[in-house]
Structures are given as structure tokens and as C-alpha cells.
LOLUMKE-977947 format. One record per residue: chain; x, y, z of N, C-alpha, C, CB in turn; residue number from 0. Coordinates in Angstrom, 1 decimal. Atoms other than C-alpha are relative to their C-alpha. Glycine has a CB too. Layout:
BEGIN
A:X:Y:Z:X:Y:Z:X:Y:Z:X:Y:Z:NUM
...
This chain:
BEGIN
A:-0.7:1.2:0.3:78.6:121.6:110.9:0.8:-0.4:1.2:1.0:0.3:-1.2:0
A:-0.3:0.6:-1.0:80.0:119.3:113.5:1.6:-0.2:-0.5:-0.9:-1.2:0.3:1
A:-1.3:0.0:0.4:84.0:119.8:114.1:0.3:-1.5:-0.2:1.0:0.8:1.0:2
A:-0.6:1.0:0.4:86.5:117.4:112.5:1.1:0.3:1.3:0.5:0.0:-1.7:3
A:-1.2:0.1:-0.4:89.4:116.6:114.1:0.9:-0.7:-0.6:0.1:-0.4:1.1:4
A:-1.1:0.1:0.8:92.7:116.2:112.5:0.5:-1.9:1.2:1.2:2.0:0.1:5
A:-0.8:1.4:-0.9:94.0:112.0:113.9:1.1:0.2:-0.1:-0.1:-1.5:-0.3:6
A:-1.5:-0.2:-0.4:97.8:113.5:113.2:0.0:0.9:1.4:0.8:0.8:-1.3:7
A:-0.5:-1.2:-1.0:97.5:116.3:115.9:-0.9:0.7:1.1:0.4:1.3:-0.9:8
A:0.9:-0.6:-1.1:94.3:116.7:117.5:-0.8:1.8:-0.2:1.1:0.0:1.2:9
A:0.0:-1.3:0.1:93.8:119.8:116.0:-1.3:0.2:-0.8:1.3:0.6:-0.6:10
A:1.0:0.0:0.6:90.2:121.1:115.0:0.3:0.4:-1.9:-0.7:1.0:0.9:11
A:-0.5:-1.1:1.7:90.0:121.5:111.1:-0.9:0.8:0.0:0.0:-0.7:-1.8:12
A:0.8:-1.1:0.4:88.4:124.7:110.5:-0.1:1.0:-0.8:-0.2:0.4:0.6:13
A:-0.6:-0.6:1.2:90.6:125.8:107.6:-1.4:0.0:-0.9:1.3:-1.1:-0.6:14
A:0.6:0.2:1.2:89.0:126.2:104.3:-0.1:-1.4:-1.0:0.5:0.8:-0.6:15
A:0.1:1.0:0.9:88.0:123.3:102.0:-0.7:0.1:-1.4:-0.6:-0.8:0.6:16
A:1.0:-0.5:1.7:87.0:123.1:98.4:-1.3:-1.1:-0.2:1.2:-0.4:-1.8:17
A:1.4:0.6:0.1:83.3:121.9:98.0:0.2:-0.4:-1.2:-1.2:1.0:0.1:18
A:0.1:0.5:1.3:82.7:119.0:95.3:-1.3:-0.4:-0.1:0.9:-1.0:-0.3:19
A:1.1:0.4:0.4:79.3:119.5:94.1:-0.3:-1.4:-0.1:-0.1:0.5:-0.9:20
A:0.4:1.7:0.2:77.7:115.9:93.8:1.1:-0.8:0.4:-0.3:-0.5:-1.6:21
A:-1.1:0.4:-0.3:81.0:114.7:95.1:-0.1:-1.2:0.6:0.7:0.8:0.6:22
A:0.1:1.3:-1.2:81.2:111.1:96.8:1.3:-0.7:-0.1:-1.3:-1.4:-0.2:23
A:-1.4:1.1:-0.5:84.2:109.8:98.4:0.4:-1.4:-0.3:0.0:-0.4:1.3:24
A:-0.3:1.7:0.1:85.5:106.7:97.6:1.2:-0.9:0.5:0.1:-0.3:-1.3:25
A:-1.1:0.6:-0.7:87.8:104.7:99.3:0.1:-1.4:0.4:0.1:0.5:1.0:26
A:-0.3:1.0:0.2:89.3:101.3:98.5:1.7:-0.5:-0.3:-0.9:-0.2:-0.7:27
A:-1.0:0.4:-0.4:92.1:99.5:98.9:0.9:0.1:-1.1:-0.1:-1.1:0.5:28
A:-0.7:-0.4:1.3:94.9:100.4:96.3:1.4:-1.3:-0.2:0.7:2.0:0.3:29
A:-1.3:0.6:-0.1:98.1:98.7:95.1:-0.1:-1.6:-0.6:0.6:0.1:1.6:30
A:-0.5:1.4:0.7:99.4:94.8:94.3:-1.4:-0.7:1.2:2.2:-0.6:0.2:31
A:0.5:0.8:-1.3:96.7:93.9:98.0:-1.3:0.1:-1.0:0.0:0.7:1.9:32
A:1.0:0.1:0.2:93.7:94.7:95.7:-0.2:-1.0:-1.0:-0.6:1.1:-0.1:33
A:0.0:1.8:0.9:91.6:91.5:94.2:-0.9:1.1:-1.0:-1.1:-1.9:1.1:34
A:1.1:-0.3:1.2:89.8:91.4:91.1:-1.5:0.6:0.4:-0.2:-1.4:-0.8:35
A:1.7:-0.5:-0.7:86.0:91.5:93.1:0.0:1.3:0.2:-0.3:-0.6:1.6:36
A:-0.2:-1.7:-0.7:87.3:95.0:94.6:0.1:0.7:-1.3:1.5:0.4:1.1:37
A:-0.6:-0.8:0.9:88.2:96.1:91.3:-1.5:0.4:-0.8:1.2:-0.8:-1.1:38
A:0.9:-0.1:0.7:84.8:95.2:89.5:-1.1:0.7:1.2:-0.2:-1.3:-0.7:39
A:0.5:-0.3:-0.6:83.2:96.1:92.9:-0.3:1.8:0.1:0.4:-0.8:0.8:40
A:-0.3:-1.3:0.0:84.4:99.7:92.4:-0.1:0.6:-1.1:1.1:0.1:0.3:41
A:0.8:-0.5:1.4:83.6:99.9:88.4:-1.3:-0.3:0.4:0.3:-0.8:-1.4:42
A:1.8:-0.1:-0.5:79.8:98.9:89.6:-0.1:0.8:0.7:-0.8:-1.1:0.7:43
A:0.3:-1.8:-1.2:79.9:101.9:92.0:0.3:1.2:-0.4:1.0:0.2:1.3:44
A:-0.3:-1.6:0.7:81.7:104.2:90.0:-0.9:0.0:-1.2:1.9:0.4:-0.6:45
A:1.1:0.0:1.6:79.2:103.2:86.7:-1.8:0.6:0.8:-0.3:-2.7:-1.1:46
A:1.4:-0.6:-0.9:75.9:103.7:89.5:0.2:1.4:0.2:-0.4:-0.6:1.6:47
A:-0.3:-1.4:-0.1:77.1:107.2:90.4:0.2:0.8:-1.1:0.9:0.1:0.7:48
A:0.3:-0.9:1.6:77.8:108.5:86.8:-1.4:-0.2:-0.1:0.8:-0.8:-1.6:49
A:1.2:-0.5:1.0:74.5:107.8:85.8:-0.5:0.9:0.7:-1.1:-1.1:-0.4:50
A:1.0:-1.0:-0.7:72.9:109.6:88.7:0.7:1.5:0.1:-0.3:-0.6:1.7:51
A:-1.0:-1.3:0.3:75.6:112.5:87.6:0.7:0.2:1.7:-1.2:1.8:-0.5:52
A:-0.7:0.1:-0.8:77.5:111.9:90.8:1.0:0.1:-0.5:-0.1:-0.8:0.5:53
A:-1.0:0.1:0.1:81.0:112.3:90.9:1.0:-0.8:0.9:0.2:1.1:-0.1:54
A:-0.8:0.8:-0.9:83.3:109.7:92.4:1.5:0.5:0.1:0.1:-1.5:-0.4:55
A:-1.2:-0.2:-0.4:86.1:111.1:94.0:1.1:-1.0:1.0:-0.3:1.2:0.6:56
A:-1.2:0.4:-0.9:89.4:109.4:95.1:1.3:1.0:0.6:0.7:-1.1:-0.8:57
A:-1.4:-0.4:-0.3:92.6:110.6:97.0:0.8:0.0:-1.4:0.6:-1.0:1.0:58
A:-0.7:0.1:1.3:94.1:109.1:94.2:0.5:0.9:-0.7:-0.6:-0.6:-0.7:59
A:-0.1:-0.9:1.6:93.2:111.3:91.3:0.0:1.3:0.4:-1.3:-0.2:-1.3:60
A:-0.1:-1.4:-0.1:93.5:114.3:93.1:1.3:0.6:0.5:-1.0:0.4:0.9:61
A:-1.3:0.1:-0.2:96.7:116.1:93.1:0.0:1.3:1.8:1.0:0.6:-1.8:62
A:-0.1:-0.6:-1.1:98.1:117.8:96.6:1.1:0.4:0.4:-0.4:-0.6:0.8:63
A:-1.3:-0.2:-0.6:101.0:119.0:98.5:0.1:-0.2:1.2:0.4:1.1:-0.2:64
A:0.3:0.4:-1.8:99.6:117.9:102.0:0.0:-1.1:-0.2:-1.4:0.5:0.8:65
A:-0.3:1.6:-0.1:100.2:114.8:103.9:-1.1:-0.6:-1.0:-0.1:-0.6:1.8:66
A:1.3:0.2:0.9:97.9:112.5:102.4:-1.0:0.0:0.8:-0.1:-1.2:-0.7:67
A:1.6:0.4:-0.6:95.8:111.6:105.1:-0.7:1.4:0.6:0.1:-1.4:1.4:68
A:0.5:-1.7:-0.4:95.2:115.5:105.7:-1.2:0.0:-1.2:1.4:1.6:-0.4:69
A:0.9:-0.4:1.7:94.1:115.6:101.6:-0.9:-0.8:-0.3:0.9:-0.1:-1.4:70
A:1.1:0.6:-0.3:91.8:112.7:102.5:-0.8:0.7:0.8:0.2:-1.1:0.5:71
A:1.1:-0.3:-0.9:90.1:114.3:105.5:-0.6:1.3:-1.1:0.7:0.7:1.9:72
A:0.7:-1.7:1.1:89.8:117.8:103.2:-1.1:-0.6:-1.1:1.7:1.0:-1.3:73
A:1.2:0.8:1.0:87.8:115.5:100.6:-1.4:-0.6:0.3:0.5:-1.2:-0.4:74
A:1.2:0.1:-0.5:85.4:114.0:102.6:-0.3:1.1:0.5:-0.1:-1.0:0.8:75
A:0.8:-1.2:-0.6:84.5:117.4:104.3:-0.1:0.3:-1.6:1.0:1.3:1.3:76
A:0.6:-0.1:0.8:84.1:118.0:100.5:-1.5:-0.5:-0.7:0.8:-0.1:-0.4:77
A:1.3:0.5:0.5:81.8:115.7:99.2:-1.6:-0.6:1.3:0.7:-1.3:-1.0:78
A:1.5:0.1:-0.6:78.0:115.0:100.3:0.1:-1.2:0.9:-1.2:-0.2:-1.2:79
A:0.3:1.4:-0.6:78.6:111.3:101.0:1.6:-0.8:0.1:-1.3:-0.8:-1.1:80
A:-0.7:1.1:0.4:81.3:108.5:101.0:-0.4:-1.5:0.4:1.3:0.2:0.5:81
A:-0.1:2.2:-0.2:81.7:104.4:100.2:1.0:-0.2:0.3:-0.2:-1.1:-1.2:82
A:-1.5:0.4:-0.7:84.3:102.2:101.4:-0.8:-1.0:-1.1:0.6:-0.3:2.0:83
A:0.2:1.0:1.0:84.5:99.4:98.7:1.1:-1.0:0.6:0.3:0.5:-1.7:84
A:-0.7:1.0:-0.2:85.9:96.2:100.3:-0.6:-1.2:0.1:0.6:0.1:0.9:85
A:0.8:1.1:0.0:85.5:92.5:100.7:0.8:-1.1:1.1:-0.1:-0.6:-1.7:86
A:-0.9:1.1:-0.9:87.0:89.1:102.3:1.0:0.3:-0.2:0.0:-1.5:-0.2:87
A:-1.0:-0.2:0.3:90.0:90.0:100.6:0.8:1.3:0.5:-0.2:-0.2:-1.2:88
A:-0.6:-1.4:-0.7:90.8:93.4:102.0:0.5:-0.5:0.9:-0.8:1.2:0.4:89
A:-0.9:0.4:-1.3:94.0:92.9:104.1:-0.2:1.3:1.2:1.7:-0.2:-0.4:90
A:-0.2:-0.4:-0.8:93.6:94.3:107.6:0.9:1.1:-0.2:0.1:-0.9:0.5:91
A:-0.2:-1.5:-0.3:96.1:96.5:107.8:0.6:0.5:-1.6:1.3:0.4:1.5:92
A:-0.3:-0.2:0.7:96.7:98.5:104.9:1.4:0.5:-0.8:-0.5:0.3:0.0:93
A:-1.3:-0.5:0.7:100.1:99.5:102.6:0.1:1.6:0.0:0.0:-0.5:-1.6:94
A:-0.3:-1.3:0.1:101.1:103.1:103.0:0.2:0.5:-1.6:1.2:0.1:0.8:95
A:0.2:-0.7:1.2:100.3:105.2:99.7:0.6:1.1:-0.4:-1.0:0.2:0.0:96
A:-0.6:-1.1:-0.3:102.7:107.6:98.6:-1.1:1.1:-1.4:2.1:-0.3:0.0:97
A:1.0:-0.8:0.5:100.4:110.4:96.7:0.2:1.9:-0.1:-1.2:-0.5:0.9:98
């Protein structure tokens, strides 16, 4: 497996991670900045992946005690794949998520 690097510190991750079988990342824009399109764009993605017994995983719904954007990198080194769900409407730079 090809190292990660940590973008707070530079620091290889080579810790442990928890494997999410069928797992796929998902990552879209959260809060008062997301539009309706993104919303339904993200039930049509999360309804395709149930059927195929995928599991859509967010930051979100997973609970943590690490920064966040640590408990993001640890997720994607979990799952098989990830999407990014955005559109015209996705603002540039995003709102800080507290999680």
C-alpha cells in the first residue's frame, strides 16, 4: 500500500485503521452552503450503493475523538473507494465542520 501523508504535519500514517468492508467514502458539502441538487444528488448515490450492498460512509456519522480531518484521512484508508458529490453550487472554499 502506497504511504499517506498526514496535510497537518507531514507525517507518514502508518498507524492502524479500521477496515470498512464494502465501505465508500462520501464526501459532500455539509451545513446551511448545501443546495437542494446536492442533497438529492447524494440520496441517488447513497440509494445506488445500498442496493449493490455497499456502505456509504461519511465523517459525519462516525463518531471520533481525533481532529477531524485526521478521522477523514483514517476513513478513506478504510473504505475500497470514495465520491465527492458536488455541483455549480458548491462554494469554493468550504465552512469548517465541528464533528
Amino acid at each position: 500500500m502506497a504511504l499517506i501523508f498526514s496535510p497537518l504535519t507531514d507525517d507518514a500514517l502508518e498507524g492502524p485503521y479500521q477496515p470498512i468492508p464494502k465501505g465508500v467514502f462520501l464526501m459532500l458539502q455539509l451545513g446551511e452552503g448545501t443546495s437542494q441538487l446536492e442533497i438529492e444528488m447524494d440520496n441517488a448515490v447513497s440509494s445506488v450503493l445500498d442496493e449493490r450492498k455497499f456502505i456509504p460512509t461519511r465523517a459525519t456519522t462516525q463518531r471520533s475523538q481525533k481532529d477531524y480531518l485526521v478521522k477523514i484521512i483514517q476513513l478513506i484508508r478504510g473504505c475500497g473507494f470514495g465520491t465527492a458529490v458536488f455541483s455549480e453550487y458548491t462554494p469554493a472554499p468550504t465552512p469548517p465542520v465541528s464533528g
